[in-house]
N, C-alpha and C positions, 0 to 999 in steps of 0.2 A: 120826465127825466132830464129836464133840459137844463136843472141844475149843475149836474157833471160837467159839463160844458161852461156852466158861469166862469167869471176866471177869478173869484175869490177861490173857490174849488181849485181849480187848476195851481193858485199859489199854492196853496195848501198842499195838493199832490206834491209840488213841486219842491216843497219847504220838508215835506216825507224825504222823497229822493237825495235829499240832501247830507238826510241823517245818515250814512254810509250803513253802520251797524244795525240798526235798525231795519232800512231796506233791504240787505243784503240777506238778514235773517226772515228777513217776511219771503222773500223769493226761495229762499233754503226751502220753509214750510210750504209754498205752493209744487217746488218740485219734489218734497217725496211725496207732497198729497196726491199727485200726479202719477207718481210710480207706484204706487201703492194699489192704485186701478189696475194696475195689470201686474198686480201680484203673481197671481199666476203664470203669468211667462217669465218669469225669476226665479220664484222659488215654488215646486210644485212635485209630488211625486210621477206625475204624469207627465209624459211624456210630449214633448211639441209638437213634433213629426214624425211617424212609424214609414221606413218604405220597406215593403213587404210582395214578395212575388209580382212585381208590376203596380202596385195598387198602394195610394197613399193615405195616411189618416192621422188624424188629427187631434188625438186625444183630449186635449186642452178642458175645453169648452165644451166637448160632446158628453156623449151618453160612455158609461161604461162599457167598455169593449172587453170578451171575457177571452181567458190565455188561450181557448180553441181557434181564435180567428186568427192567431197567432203560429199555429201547428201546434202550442205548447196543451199540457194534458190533464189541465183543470178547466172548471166554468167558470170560476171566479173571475174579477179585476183581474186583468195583466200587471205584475212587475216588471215595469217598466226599465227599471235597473238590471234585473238579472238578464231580461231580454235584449237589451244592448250588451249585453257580454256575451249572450248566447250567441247574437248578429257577428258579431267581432271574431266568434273564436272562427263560426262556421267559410265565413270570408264569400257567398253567393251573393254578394252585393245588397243585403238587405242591410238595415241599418235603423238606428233610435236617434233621436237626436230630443237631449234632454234639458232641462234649465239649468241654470247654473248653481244651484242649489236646490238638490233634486229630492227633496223631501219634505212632508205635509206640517204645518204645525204640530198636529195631532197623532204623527206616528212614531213610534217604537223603532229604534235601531238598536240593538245588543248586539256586542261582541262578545266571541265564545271563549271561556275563561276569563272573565273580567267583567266587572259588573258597573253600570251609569253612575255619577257624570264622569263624559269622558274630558279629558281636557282638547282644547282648539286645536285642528290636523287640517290638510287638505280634505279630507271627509265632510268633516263640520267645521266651518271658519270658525263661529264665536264655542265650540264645543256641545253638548248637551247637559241635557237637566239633570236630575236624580231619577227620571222614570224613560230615561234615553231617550227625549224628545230634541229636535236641534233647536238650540237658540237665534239665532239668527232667524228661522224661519217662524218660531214664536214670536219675537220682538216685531217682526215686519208685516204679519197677520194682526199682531194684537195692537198694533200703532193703526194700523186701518181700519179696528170696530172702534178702540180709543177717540180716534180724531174726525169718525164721521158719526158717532154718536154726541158728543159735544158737539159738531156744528150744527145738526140737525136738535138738536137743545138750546143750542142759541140761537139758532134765525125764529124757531117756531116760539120761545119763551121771550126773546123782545119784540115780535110780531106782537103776542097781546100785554105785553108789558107798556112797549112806547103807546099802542094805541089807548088802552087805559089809562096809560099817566096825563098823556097830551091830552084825553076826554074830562078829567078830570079838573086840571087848571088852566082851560078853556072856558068850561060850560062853569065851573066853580060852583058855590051856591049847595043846594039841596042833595046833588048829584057825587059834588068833592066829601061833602060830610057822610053820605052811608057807604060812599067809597072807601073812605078811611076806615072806616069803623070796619067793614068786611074785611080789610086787605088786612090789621090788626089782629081779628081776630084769624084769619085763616093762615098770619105768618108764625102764630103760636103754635099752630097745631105740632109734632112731633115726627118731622117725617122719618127719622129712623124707623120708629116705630111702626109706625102706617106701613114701611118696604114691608114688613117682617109679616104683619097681619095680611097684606098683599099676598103674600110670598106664599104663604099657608095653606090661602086659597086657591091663588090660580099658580100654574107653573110659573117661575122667574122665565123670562125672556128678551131678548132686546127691547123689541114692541113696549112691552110691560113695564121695563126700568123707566125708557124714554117719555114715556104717557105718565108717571108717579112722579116721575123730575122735573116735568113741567108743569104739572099743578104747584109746582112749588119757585119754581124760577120765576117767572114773571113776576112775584113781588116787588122782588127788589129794585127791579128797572120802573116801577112808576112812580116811585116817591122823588126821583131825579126828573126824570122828564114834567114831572107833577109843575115841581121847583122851574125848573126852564122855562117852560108853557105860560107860567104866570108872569116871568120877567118879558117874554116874548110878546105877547100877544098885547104887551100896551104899547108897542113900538110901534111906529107911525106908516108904517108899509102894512102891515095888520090894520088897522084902520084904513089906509090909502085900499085893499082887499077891500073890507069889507063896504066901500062906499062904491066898489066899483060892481058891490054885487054879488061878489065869491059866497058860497054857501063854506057852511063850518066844516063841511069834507073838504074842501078844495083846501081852506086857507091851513089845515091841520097837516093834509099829507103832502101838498106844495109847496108851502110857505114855510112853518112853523118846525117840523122834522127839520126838512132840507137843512134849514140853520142853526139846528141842535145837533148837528150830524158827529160834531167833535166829543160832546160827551158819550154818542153810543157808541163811537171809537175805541173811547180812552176805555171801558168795560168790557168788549171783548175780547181783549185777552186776556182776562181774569175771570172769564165765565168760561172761557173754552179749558183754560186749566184748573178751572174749580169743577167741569164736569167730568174732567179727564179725572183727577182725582176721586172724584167720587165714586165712580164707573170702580176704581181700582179699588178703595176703600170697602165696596161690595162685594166686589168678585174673593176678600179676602175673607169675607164671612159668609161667603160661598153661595152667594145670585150668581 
């Protein structure tokens, strides 16, 4: 990794930092990718913190705790909403303390005489759906399976993208040609279709979308790196390598990447928003 460190790299970061708009929005994306890990302590129907007759808990993260350990007179999950009003009215210092937007992507809030969507209240900042879901806490759930499903689609689809492309107009020859011919035939295949017959068979699932997406991603990223690899490898540092002895692993994932690094750049972020799209274009024909 000691390229990081070169200081063409460093101009580079440095010529990024510069771009105001640009950086500013990349850092945007790193801090809700950030917030979004602890979804849960923002927006969540459970509760943060219960204090209850001497004794604290922690809903969060735990095991379902059911409304008996609460004094309340079901098994089920505690509501954790109504329990902090029950704590409030009773005033024995017990107490809820809840997130700030205290209900689950997935749950139902109706109000009596009036039927979903409701419009934006201190209830629900961005309002609810047609089946009384909050929006805000869909948008902020579904931004979180959206953007680590695409990067989890892009680091594992240019993993064997760049290293098939770099393999390819490296080694050239015998190798590059039934490479072509595979990558050809298998960019025809039809993957809507393939979801569908997938789909049939075994349950849709995250796993499942993500594993179908990347048989098909990495095509694209070799026919670039393909292209680079062949202009790179007659450069005289690649030579200077190989006289010093470097094996074709070293001088491919040391050398040859390292200084292609601008073109895998410039493609992901149009891979993370062509997976984010896709993700969505799915779930609309119901994966």
């Amino acid at each position: 990794m000691n390229w990081i460190k070169d200081p063409l790299t460093l101009k580079k970061i440095q010529r990024f930092r510069s771009i105001k708009r640009g950086y500013f929005s990349f850092l945007l994306l790193i801090f809700l990718i950030g917030l979004s890990l602890v979804s849960e302590l923002l927006i969540n129907n459970r509760a943060l913190l219960v204090r209850y007759n001497g004794s604290t808990y922690f809903p969060t993260y735990g095991a379902i705790i059911p409304g008996t350990t609460f004094g309340l007179d079901y098994e089920h999950e505690t509501d954790y909403r109504d329990l902090q009003k029950k704590f409030a009215g009773e005033k024995e210092g017990n107490f809820v303390l809840m997130p700030v937007v205290p209900y689950s992507p997935n749950e139902s809030d109706y109000v009596k005489e009036s039927f979903p969507p409701y419009a934006p209240s201190a209830k629900h900042f961005l309002g609810t759906d047609s089946s009384g879901r909050d929006i805000l806490a869909r948008l902020f759930y579904g931004f979180r399976i959206a953007i680590f499903f695409s990067m989890l689609l892009l680091v594992i689809s240019y993993a064997i993208g760049i290293t098939v492309g770099c393999m390819m107009g490296y080694l050239g020859g015998r190798f590059d040609l039934i490479a072509q011919r595979v990558i050809e035939i298998w960019s025809n295949i039809p993957t809507l279709y393939l979801i569908i017959i997938v789909a049939s068979v075994i349950p849709p699932s995250f796993t499942v979308l993500l594993v179908i997406m990347i048989f098909f991603y990495w095509v694209s990223m070799t026919w670039y790196m393909r292209t680079a690899t062949y202009k790179e490898k007659t450069r005289e540092y690649i030579l200077a390598a190989k006289a010093l002895g470097a094996g074709h692993g070293r001088i491919i994932f040391s050398h040859i990447i390292p200084n292609t690094i601008s073109i895998i750049v410039t493609f992901m972020p149009f891979t993370v928003a062509s997976g984010i799209t896709a993700l969505t274009a799915l779930d609309y024909l119901g994966f």
